[in-house]
C-alpha positions in Angstrom: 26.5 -18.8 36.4 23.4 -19.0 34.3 20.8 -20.3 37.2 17.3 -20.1 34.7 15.7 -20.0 31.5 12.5 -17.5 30.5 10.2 -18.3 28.2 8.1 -15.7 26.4 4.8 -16.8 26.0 2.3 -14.3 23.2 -0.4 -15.3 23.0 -4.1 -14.6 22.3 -5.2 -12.1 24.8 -2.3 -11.4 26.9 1.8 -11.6 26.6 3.9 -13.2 29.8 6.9 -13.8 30.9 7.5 -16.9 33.1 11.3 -17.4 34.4 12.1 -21.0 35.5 14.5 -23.2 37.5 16.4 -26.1 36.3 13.6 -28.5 38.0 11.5 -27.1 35.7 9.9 -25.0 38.7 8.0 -21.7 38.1 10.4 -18.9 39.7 8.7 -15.7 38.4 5.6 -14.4 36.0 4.5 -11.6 34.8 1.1 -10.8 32.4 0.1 -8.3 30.5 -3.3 -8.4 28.5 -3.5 -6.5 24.8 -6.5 -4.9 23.0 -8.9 -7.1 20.9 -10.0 -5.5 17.7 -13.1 -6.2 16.2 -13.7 -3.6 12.9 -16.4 -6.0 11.7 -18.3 -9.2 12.4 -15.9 -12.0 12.2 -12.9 -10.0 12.0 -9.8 -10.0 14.7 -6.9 -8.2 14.4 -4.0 -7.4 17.1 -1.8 -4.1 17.1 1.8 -5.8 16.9 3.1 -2.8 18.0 1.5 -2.7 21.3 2.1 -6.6 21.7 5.8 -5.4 21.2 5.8 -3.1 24.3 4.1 -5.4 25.9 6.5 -8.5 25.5 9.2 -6.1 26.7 7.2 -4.8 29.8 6.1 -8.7 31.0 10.2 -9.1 30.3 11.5 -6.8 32.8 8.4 -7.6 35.2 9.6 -11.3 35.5 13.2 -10.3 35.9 12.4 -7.9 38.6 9.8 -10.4 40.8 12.4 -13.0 40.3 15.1 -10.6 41.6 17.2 -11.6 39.4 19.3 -10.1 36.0 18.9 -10.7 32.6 22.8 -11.8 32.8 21.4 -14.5 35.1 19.5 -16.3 32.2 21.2 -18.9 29.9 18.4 -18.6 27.6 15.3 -17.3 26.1 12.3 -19.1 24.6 9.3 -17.8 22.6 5.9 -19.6 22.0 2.9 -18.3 20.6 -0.6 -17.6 19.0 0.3 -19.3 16.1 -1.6 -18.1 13.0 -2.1 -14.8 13.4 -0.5 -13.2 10.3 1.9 -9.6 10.8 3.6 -7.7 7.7 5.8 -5.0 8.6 7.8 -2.9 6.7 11.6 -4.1 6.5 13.6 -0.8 7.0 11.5 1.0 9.7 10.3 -2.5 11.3 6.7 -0.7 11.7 3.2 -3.1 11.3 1.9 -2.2 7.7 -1.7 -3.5 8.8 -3.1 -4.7 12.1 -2.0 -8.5 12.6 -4.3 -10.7 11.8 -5.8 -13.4 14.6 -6.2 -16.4 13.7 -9.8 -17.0 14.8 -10.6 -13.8 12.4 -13.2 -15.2 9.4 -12.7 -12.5 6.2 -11.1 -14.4 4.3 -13.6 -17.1 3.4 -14.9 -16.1 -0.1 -10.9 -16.5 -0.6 -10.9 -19.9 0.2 -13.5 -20.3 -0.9 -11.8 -19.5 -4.5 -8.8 -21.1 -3.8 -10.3 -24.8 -3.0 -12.3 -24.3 -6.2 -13.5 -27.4 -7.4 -10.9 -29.6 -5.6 -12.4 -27.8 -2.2 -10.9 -28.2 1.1 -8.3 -31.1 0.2 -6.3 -29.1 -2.7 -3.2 -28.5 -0.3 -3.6 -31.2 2.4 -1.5 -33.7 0.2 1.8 -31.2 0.9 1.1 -28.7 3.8 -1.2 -31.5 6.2 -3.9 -28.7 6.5 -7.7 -28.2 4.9 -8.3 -24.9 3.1 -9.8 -22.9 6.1 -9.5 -19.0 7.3 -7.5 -20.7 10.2 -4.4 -20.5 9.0 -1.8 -17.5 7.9 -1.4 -18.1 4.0 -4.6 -17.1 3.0 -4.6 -13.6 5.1 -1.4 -12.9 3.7 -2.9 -12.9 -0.1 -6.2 -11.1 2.1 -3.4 -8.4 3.0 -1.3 -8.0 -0.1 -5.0 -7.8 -2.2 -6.6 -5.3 0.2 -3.4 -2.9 0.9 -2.7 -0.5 -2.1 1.1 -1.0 -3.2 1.4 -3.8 -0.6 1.9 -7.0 -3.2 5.4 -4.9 -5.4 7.0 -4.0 -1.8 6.4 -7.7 -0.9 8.2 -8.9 -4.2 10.9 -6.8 -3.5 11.2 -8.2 0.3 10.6 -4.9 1.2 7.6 -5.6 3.1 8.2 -8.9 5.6 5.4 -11.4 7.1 6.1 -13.3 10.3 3.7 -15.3 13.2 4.5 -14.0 15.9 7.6 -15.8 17.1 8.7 -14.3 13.7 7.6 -11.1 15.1 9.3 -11.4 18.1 12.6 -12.8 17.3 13.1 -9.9 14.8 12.4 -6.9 17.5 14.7 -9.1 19.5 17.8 -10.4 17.6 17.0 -8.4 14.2 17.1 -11.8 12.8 14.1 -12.7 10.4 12.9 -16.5 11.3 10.4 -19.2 12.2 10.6 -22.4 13.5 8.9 -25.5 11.4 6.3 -25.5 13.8 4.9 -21.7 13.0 5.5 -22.3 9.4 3.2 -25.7 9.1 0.7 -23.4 9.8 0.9 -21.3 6.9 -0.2 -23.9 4.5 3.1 -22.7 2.8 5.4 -25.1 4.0 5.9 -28.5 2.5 5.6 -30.9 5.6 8.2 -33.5 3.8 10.9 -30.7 3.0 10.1 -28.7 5.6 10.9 -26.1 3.3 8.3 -23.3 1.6 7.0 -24.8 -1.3 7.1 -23.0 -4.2 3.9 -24.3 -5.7 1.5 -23.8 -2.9 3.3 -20.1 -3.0 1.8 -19.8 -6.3 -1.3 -21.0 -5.9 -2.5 -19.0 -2.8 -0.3 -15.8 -4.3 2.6 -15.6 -1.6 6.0 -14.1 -3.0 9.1 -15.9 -1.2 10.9 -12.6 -0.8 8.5 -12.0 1.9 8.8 -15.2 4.0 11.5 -15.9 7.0 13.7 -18.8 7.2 12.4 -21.8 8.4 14.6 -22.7 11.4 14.6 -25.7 13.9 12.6 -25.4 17.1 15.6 -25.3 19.3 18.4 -23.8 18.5 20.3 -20.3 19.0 18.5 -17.6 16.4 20.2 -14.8 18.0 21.3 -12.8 21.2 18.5 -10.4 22.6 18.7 -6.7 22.5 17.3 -4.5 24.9 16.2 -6.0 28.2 17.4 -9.5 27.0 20.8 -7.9 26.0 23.2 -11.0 25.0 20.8 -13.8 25.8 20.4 -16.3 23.1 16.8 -16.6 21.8 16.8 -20.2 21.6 13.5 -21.8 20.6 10.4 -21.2 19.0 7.4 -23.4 19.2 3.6 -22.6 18.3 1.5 -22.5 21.3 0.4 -25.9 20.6 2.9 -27.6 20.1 5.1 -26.1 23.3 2.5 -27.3 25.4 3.1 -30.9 24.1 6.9 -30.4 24.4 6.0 -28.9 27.9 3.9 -32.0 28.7 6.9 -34.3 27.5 5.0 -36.0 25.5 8.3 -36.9 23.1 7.3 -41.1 22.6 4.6 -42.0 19.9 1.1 -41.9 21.2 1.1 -39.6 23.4 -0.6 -36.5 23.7 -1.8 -33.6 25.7 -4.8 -31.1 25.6 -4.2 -27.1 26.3 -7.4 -25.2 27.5 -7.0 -21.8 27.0 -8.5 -19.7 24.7 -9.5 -22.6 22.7 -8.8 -25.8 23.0 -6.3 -27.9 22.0 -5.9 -31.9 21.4 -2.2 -32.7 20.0 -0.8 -36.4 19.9 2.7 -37.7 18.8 2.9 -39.5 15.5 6.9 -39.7 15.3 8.9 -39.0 12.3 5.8 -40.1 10.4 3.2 -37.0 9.5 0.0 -39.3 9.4 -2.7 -37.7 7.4 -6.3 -37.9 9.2 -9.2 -38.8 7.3 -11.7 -37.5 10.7 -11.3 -33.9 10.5 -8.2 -33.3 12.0 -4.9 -31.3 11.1 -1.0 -32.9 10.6 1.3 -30.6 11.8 4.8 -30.7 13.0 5.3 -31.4 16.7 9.0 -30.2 17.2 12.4 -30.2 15.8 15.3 -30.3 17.9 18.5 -29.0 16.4 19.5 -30.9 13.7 17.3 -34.1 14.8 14.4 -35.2 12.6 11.9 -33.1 12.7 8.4 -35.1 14.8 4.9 -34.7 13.8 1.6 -34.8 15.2 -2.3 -35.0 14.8 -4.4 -32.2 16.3 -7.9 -31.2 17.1 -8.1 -27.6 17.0 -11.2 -25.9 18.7 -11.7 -22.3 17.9 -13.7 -21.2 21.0 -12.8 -22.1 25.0 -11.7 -20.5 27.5 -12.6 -17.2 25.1 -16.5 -18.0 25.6 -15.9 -17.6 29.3 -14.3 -14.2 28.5 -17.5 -13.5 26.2 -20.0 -14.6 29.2 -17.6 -11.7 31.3 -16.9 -9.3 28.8 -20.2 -9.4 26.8 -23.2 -10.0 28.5 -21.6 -9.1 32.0 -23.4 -12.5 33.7 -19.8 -12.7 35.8 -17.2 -10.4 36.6 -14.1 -12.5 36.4 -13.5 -15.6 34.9 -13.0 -17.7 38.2 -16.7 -16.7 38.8 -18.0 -19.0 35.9 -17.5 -22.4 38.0 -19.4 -20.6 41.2 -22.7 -20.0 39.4 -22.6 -23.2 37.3 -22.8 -24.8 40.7 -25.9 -23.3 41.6 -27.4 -25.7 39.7 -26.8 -29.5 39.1 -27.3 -30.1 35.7 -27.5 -27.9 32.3 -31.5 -27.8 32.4 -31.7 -29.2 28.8 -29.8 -26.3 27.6 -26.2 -26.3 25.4 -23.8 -23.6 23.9 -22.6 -24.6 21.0 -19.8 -21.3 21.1 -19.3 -21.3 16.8 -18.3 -18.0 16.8 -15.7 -18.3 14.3 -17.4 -21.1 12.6 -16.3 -24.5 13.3 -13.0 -25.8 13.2 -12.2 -29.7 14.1 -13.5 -32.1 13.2 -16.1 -30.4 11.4 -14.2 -27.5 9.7 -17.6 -25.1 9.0 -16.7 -21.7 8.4 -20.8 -20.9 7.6 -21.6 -22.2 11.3 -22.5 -19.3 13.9 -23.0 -20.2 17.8 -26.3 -21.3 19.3 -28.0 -22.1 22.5 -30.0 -24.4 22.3 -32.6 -26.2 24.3 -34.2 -23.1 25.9 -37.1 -22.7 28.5 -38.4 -20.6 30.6 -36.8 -22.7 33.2 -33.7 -21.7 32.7 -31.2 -19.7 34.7 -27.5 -17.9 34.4 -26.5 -20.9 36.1 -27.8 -23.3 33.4 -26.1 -21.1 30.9 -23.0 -20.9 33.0 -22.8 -24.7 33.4 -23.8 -24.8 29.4 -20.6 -22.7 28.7 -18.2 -25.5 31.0 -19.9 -27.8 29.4 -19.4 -26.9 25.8 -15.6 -26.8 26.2 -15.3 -30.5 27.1 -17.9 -31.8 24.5 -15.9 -30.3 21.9 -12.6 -32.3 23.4 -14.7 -35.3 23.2 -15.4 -34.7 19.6 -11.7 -34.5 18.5 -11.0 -37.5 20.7 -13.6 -39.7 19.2 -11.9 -38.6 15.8 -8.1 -39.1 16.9 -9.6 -42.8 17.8 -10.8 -43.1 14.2 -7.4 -42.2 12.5 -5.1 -44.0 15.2 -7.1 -47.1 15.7 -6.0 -46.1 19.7 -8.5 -45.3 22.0 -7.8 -42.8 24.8 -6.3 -44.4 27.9 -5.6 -40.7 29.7 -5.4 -37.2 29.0 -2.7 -34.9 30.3 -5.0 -31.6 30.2 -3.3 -28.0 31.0 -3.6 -24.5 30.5 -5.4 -21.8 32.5 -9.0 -23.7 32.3 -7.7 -26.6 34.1 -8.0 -24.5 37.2 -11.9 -25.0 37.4 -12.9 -28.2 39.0 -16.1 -28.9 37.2 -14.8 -29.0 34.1 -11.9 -31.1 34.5 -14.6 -33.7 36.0 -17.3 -33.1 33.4 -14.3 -34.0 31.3 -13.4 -37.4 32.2 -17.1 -38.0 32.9 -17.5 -37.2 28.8 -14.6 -39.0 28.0 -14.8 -41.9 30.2 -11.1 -41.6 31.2 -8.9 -39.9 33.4 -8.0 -36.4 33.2 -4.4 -35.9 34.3 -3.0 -32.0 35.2 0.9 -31.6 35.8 1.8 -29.5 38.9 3.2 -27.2 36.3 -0.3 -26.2 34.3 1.6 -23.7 31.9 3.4 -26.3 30.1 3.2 -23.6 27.2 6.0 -21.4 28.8 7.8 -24.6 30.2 7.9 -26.2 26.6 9.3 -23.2 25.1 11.6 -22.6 27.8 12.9 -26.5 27.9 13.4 -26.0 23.8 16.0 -23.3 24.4 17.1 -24.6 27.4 18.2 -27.8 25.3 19.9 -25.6 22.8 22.1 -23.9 24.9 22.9 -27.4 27.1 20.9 -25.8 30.3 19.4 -29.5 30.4 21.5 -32.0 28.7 18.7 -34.0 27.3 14.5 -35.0 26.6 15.0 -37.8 29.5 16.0 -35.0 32.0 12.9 -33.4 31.0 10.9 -36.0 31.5 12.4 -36.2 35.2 11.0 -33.1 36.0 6.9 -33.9 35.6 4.8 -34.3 37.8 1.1 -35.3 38.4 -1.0 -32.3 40.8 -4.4 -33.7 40.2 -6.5 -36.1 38.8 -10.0 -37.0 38.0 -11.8 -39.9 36.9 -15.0 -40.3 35.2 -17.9 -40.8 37.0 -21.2 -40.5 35.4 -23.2 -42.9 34.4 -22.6 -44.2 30.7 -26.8 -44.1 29.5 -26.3 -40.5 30.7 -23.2 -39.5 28.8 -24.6 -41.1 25.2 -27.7 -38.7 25.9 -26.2 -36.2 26.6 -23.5 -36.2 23.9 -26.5 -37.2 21.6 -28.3 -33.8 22.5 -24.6 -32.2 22.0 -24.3 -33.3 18.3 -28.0 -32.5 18.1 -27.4 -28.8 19.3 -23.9 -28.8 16.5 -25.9 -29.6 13.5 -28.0 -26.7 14.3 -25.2 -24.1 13.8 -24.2 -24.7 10.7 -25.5 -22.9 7.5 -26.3 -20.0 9.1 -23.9 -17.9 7.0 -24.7 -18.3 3.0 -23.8 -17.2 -0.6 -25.7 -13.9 0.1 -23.9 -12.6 2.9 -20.5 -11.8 2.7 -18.7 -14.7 4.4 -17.4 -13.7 7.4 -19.3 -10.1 7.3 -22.3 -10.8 8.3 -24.4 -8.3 9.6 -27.2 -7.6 11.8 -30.8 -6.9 10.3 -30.7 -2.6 10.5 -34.5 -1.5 12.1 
């Protein structure tokens, strides 16, 4: 008897493999972190080969602390870093490039080209999404233009592309798909037919003999090979949106918010894709099986939980990340002094790809622990940003937010949140509703749970905060915020090379 469901979660920084119960309950995890490239300023790439070996060593980790066999699974699901762009070579299933993060900024002066004098809104009409280096289409054409020989294998369908579900399910099941949620972030996909669309291929320079098959989000793709030998691979869901199936947030108007390496700010729009006006993105927010496929609205913020890992990793002012909330509360305020973290530019609401980060507000009175608090701080203003423009579209202001992910562990930013927002901030007992979205998805498609209700059974609420700070405060504060935003952007220009530039050489 089939007694759990694993979900394969690949994302940003690390891979894991979280094995559940039918209550929904964590049983076992296992983590395994994966090399950040950086060949250039504003580039990120990802060896998909070593995210591979990865996948499979967090696989048989989670089986083994779970003490359990891969026989004892009834399913497998996969979510992940959604944009990031892979191409590898059909026959010998090797990476022809590096993949291709999605926070990575090269291929501006492309978009740059392609919005031409229609600008950011050419494609929004059809694929819910402004022209940005966000999203997979554009470092595709970046790829296929930069690789010699690369664009003829890719018309012969020699040469695949794939997210990284894609990725995944194909080293798994030999099977070559997505799910609609990966794809309506390729700004290839046609949100209404939930097909690839053949014009937006053309215009952004994308041959179809390349592309996967757009799938459902739950369903059976394939049985797994290896260490998942014979288990259905049963869903697929971007990062994103597995959270908000994690979060069951399946009834119009809801919506949850992920902190993890960025943040992100999805809400439930139904069968309806609703197109924002404020900044935001339409995307699709799950198809189950054969159902109709449900959209959503989301804020997308580049930089989070990664400018914590910056603060570690790069200037060395903590040594893990749990140490952030200990020396922000060494002092009680910021000191004057915000991060506004834009180093990818600026996605929602703003969408700024010339902004770089700033701090600003210095003095010589300030400490690490300013700039610690500063770096908390900056997460939850850029929350309250998106909010304030999910209000504008919807006409609904925010009642409560369910908030997880791994930044919902610090304290102090969870308050500073529902002191910003002026609302409660909600965290299930499960926090990685990521895994536990993309392990309900398969679970419905092999009948492990019978239905979204039973789901819904299984939440529950581990902590809560509610806003406290005084309201003349907050509309300060957030005043000096927008202040501090307007001073990032234009920093990149014409002259540089958009998303290369350099330093000044001495």
């Amino acid at each position: 008897m089939s007694k759990y469901v694993a979900a394969i979660d690949q994302g940003t920084t690390s891979s894991r493999c979280i094995i559940f119960d039918a209550k929904g309950q964590i049983v076992a995890v296992d983590q395994k972190e994966h090399k950040q490239i950086f060949p250039r300023p504003g580039w990120v790439e990802h060896d998909a080969a070593q995210i591979w070996t990865n996948v499979q060593k967090v696989t048989k980790g989670a089986l083994a602390k779970a003490g359990i066999k891969h026989k004892h699974l009834a399913a497998v699901g996969i979510t992940n870093q959604r944009e990031t762009t892979v191409l590898w070579d059909r026959a010998t299933g090797k990476p022809v490039h590096n993949a291709i993060v999605w926070q990575d900024t090269r291929t501006d002066r492309l978009v740059r080209e392609l919005g031409g004098e229609a600008g950011q809104e050419r494609f929004r009409d059809k694929c819910g999404l402004p022209l940005a280096t966000y999203f997979s289409g554009p470092k595709i054409r970046w790829l296929l233009d930069n690789q010699p020989g690369l664009r003829a294998r890719a018309e012969r369908g020699e040469v695949l592309f794939g997210t990284m579900d894609s990725w995944l399910i194909w080293n798994l099941t030999g099977r070559h798909v997505t799910d609609v949620t990966n794809a309506s972030r390729t700004m290839l996909m046609n949100l209404a037919t939930l097909d690839w669309d053949q014009d937006l291929l053309d215009a952004i320079g994308v041959p179809r003999a390349m592309l996967p098959e757009i799938r459902s989000s739950s369903e059976v793709y394939g049985e797994g090979r290896g260490v998942l030998k014979g288990v259905p691979v049963a869903s697929a869901l971007g990062d994103q949106q597995a959270a908000l199936f994690g979060q069951t947030c399946f009834a119009v108007g809801e919506g949850k918010c992920t902190y993890g390496t960025g943040g992100f700010l999805l809400v439930n729009t139904g069968e309806t894709a609703v197109q924002s006006k404020n900044g935001l993105l339409t995307t699709v927010g799950y198809r189950i099986g054969e159902q109709p496929a449900v959209y959503a609205l989301e804020g997308s913020i580049a930089v989070a939980g990664s400018l914590v890992q910056w603060l570690r990793d790069n200037l060395g002012l903590i040594k893990s990340a749990a140490d952030i909330e200990t020396l922000a509360k060494t002092v009680d305020d910021n000191g004057g002094c915000y991060f506004v973290p834009a180093f990818s530019g600026l996605f929602a609401p703003y969408w700024r790809s010339d902004a770089r980060g700033v701090i600003a507000g210095l003095t010589g009175y300030i400490t690490k622990g300013h700039i610690a608090r500063a770096v908390i701080e900056a997460t939850a203003w850029q929350v309250r940003e998106v909010v304030d423009a999910m209000a504008a579209d919807s006409g609904v202001a925010l009642l409560a937010l369910k908030a997880d992910g791994g930044m919902t562990a610090n304290s102090l930013l969870m308050q500073f949140q529902a002191d910003v927002l002026d609302a409660p901030v909600v965290r299930p007992v499960v926090a990685e509703t990521t895994c536990l979205g993309a392990a309900y998805a398969a679970g419905l498609a092999v009948g492990f749970w019978p239905d979204t209700e039973s789901l819904r059974a299984n939440w529950r609420k581990s902590a809560e905060w509610t806003p406290a700070m005084d309201a003349g405060l907050r509309d300060k504060s957030y005043r000096k915020w927008k202040k501090a935003v307007q001073r990032t952007m234009d920093w990149v220009d014409a002259a540089d090379d958009m998303g290369d530039d350099q330093g000044t050489e001495l």
